[in-house]
C-alpha positions as CSV (number, residue, x, y, z in Angstrom):
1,X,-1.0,28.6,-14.9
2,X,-2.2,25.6,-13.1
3,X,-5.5,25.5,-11.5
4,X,-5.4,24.7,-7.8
5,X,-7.3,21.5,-6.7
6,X,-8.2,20.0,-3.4
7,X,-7.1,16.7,-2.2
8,X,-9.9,16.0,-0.3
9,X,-13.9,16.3,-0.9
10,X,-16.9,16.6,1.2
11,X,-18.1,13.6,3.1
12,X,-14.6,12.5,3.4
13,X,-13.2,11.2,6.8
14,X,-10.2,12.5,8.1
15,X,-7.9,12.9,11.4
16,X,-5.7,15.7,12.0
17,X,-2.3,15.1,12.3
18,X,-1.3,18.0,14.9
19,X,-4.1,18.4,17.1
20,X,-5.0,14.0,16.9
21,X,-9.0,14.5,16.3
22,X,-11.2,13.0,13.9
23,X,-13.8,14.9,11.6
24,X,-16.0,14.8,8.5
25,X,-15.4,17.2,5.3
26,X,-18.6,19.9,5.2
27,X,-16.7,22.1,2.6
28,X,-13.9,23.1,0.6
29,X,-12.3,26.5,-0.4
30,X,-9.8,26.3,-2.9
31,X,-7.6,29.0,-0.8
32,X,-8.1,30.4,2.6
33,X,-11.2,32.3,3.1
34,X,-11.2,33.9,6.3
35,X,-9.9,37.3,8.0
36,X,-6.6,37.7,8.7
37,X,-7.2,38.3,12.1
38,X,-8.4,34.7,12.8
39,X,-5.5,33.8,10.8
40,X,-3.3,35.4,13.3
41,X,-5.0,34.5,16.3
42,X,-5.2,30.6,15.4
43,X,-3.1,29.6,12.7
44,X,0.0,28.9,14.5
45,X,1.9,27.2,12.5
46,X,1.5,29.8,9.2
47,X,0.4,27.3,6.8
48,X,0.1,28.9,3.6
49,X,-3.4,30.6,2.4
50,X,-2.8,30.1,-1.9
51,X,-3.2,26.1,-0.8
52,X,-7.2,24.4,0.4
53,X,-8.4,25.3,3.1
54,X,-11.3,23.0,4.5
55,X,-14.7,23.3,6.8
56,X,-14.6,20.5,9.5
57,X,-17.0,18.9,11.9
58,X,-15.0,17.7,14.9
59,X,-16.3,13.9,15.4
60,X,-18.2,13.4,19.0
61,X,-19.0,17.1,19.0
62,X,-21.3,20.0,17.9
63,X,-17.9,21.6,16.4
64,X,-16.6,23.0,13.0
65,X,-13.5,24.1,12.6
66,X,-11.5,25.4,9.4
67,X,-8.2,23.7,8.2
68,X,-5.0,23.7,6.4
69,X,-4.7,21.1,3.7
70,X,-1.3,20.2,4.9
71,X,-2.9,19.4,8.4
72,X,-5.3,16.5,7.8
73,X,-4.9,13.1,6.5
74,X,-7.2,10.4,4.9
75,X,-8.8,8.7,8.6
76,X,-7.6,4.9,8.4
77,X,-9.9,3.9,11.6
78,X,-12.6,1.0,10.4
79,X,-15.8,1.5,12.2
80,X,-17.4,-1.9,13.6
């Protein structure tokens, strides 16, 4: 049995690749950790709960938001 591991850690930077936003890692569940109801009411697109999950501030904002590994990518922007 293979122990599941997260791709990404806290502090890293990452953009979203369906809803185009930017964001900083605040924390990491190994599997989805939330009730099923919010699971049904804003996981559209199903991804699966047995992969990470992660806690997400939203850049330029006061908002966290939880997502699907499969969602996010490393955020390429360079800052000036």
């Amino acid at each position: 049995m293979s122990a599941t591991k997260a791709k990404y850690c806290i502090g890293h930077l990452i953009h979203h690749k369906i809803f185009d936003y930017r964001g900083i890692i605040v924390g990491v569940d190994l599997e989805f950790n939330n009730s099923d109801e919010w699971y049904e009411k804003v996981a559209k697109s199903n991804p699966p709960k047995d992969q990470p999950w992660y806690h997400v501030r939203v850049h330029n904002g006061a908002n966290f938001t939880y997502v699907a590994e499969r969602n996010l990518e490393i955020d390429q922007v360079i800052l000036n």
